[in-house]
Legacy VTK file of the C-alpha trace (Angstrom):
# vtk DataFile Version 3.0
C-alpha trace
ASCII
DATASET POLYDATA
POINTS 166 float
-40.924 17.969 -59.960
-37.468 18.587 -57.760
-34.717 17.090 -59.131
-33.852 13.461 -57.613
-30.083 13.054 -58.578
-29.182 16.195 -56.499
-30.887 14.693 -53.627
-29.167 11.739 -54.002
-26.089 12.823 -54.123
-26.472 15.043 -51.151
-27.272 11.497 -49.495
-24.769 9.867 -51.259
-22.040 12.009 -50.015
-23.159 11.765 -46.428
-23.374 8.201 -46.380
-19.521 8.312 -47.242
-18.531 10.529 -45.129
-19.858 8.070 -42.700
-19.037 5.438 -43.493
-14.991 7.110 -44.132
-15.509 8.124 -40.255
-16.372 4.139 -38.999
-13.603 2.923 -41.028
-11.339 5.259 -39.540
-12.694 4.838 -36.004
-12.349 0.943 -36.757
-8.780 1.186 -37.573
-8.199 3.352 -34.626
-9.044 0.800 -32.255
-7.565 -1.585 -33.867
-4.442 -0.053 -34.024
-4.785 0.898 -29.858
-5.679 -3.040 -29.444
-2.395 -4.153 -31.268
-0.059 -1.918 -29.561
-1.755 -3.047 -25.908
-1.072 -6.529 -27.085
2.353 -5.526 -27.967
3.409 -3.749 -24.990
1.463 -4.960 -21.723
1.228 -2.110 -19.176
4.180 -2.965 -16.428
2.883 -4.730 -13.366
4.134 -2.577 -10.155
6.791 -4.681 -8.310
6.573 -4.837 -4.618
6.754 -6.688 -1.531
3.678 -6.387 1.489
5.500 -6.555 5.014
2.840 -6.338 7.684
2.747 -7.242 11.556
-0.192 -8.539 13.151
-1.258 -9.403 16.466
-1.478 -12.489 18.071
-4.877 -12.770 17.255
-4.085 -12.279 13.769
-5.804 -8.751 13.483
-3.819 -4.987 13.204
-3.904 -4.594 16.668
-3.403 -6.878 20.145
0.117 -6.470 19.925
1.596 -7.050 23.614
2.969 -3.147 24.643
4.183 -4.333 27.825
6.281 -7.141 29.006
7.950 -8.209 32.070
11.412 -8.963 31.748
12.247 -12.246 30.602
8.334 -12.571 29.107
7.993 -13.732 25.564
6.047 -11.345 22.978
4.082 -13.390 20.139
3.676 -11.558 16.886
2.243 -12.634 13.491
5.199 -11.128 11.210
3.907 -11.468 7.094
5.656 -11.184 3.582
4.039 -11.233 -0.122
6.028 -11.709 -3.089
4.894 -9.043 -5.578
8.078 -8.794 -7.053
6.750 -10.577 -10.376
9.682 -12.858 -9.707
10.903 -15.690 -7.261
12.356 -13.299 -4.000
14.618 -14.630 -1.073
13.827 -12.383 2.303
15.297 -12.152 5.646
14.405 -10.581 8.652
15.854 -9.205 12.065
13.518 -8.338 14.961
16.076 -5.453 17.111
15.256 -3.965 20.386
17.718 -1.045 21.420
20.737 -2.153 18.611
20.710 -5.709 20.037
19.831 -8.456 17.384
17.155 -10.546 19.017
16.267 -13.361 16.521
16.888 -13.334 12.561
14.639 -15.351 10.169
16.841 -16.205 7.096
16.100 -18.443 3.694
12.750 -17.373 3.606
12.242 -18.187 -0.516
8.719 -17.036 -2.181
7.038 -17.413 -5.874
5.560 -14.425 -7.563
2.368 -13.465 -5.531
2.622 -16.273 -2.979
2.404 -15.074 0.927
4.530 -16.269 4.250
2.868 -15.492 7.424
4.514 -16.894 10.732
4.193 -16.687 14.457
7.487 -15.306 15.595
8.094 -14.751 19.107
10.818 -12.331 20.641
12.614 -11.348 24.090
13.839 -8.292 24.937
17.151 -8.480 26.793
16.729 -5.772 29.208
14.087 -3.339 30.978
12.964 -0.068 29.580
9.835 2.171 28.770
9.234 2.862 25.089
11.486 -0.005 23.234
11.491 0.465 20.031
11.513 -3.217 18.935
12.642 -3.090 14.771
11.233 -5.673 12.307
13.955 -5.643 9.256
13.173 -7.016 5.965
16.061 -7.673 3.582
15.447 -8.962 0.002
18.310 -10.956 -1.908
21.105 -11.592 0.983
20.960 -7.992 0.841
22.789 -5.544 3.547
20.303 -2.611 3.204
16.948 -3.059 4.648
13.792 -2.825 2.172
11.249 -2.103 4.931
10.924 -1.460 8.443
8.055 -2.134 11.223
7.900 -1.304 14.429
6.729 -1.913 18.058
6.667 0.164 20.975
7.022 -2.064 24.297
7.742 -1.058 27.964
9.269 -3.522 29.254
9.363 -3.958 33.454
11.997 -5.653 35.670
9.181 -6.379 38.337
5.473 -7.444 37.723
3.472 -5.126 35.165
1.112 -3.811 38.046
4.284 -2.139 39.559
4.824 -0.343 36.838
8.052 1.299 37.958
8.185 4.581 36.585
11.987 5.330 36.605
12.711 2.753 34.165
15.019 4.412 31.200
13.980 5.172 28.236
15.636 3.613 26.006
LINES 1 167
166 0 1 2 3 4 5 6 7 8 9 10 11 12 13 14 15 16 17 18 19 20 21 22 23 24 25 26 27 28 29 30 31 32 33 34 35 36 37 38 39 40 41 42 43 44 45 46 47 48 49 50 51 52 53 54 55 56 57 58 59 60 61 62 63 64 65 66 67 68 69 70 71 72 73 74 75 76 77 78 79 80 81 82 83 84 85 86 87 88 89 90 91 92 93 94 95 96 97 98 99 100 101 102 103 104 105 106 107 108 109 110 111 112 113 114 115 116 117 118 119 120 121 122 123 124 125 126 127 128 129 130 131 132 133 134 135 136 137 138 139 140 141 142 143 144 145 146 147 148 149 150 151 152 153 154 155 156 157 158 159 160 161 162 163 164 165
């Protein structure tokens, strides 16, 4: 008959090593767990600045106007800046300020969407008409959009081609 106790002990010392290896595996994750709870991974601060058309959709924006016609975009902000963020923003068209948007105060996460309309001052093919966005009173813009709009001094179907670009 084979002796039992060496058997056993084989088993024995196995079944400890095993078990040693759960433990261990066990503290392990609770050990990653605490330090997780500890230190939260950093949400990534931001703000969304996005133009839409007048239809509400990323595209439909008017690229060309008659002089003295109004242009209707849908100009949007989200605060992801984990904290409450004042904005402002300036809509340009060759270096002249056309209309400014100021006091505009948001919550963490929370999202300002408005209908802004604009008028650019004087004729031109290939505008470059500037949305500005400004965080905190700030003096140094934070993003930048922009249009391109020809803009006639006659009707559209003229089309006059020796409009400057501008």
């Amino acid at each position: 008959m084979p002796e039992v106790p060496h058997m056993v002990n084989q088993a024995s010392i196995r079944s400890r090593a095993m078990n040693a290896v759960l433990v261990a595996a066990v503290v392990a994750a609770a050990g990653m767990l605490g330090y997780t709870i500890a230190h939260p991974p950093q949400l990534e601060r931001y703000t969304e600045f996005y133009l839409l058309g007048p239809d509400g959709k990323t595209d439909g924006y008017l690229d060309e106007l008659v002089l003295g016609e109004e242009a209707l975009v849908i100009v949007g902000i989200v605060n992801r800046e984990q904290k409450i963020q004042d904005y402002r923003v300036e809509i340009r068209a060759g270096g002249i300020l056309l209309k400014e948007m100021v006091d505009i105060k948001l919550q963490t996460d929370e999202k300002w969407q408005k209908e802004v309309v604009f008028l650019p001052e004087r004729a031109g093919m290939q505008q470059k008409v500037q949305f500005v966005l400004y965080k905190q009173g700030g003096d140094e813009a934070y993003e930048s959009l922009y249009l391109w709009v020809d803009v006639y001094e006659g009707n559209i179907s003229g089309k006059a081609g020796d409009l400057p670009v501008i």
